[in-house]
Structure formats: C-alpha cells, structure tokens
N, C-alpha and C positions, 0 to 999 in steps of 0.2 A: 427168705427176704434178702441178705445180705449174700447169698450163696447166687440168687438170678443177677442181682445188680452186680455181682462179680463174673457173674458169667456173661452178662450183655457188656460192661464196658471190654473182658477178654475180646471177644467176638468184632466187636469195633475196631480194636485197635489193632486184631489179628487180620482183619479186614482191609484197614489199612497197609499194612506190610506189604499183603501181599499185591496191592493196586500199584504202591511204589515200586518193588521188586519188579514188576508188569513190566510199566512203564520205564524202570532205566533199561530193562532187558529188548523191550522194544525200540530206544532211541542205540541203545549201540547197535541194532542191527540192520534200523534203519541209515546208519551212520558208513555201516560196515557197505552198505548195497551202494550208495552213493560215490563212495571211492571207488571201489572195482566199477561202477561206470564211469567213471571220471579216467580211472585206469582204462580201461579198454576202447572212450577216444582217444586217448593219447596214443594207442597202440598203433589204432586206426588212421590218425593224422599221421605219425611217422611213416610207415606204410606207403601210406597219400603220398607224403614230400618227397619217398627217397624211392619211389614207385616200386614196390616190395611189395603190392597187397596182396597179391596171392601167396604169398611166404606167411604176412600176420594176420593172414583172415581167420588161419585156425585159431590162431591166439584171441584172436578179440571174441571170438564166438565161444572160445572155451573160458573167460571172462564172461560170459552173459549168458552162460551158463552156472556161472557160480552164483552171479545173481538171481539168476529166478532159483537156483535149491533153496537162496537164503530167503526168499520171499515166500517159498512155500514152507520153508521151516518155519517162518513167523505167522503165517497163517495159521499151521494145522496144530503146533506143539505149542505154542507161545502165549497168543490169542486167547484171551480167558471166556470169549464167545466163539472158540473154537465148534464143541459141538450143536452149535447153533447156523455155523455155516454152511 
C-alpha cells in the first residue's frame, strides 16, 4: 500500500522532470535556430548592400545548414514522440 502510493507519486513527479527538462531543451534550441536565421539574413542583406553575394552565399547557406541539423536534432533525439514520427 504505502510502497504503490510511493511509487505512483515517484513516477508523477519523475514524469514531470522529465516534460520540463523537454521543454527548456526544446526552447533553447528552438532559440538557438531562430538566431542563426536572424544571423544568416543579416549575412545576406550585407551581401545585398555591399553586392558581395556571391562571396556570402556559401556563408548564409552554411548557416541554414546549421539550421535544419538543429531542427533535425530536435526532431529525432529530443522529441519525446520521436519514435512515433
């Protein structure tokens, strides 16, 4: 009796943890994706203004490249319905 009602409230609260844990690990990476695109117009408009795009087209494409690994890192390893995608 006292051993399930300690194992259900573990289980809850181990539950909990780990939804938290989730969730800051997916806002910093969703955090992380949004600079490197913020970065990589920026790269782009400079480029633009100072007509250099063929100089930082590898740059901004090697920037949205960084973005989609991190997007599919938070997909496939992160994502607690990973194997369900």
């Amino acid at each position: 009796m006292v051993e399930d009602r300690l194992r259900g409230r573990f289980d809850y609260y181990l539950g909990k943890t780990e939804i938290v844990i989730y969730s800051v690990l997916a806002l910093l990476l969703a955090v992380t994706a949004f600079v490197t695109i913020a970065t990589a117009g920026q790269i782009l408009w400079i480029g633009l203004s100072h007509w250099t795009v063929a100089a930082q087209t590898l740059r901004v494409l090697n920037q949205l490249l960084i973005v989609l690994m991190l997007v599919r890192f938070c997909i496939h390893y992160v994502s607690p319905f990973a194997p369900m995608l």
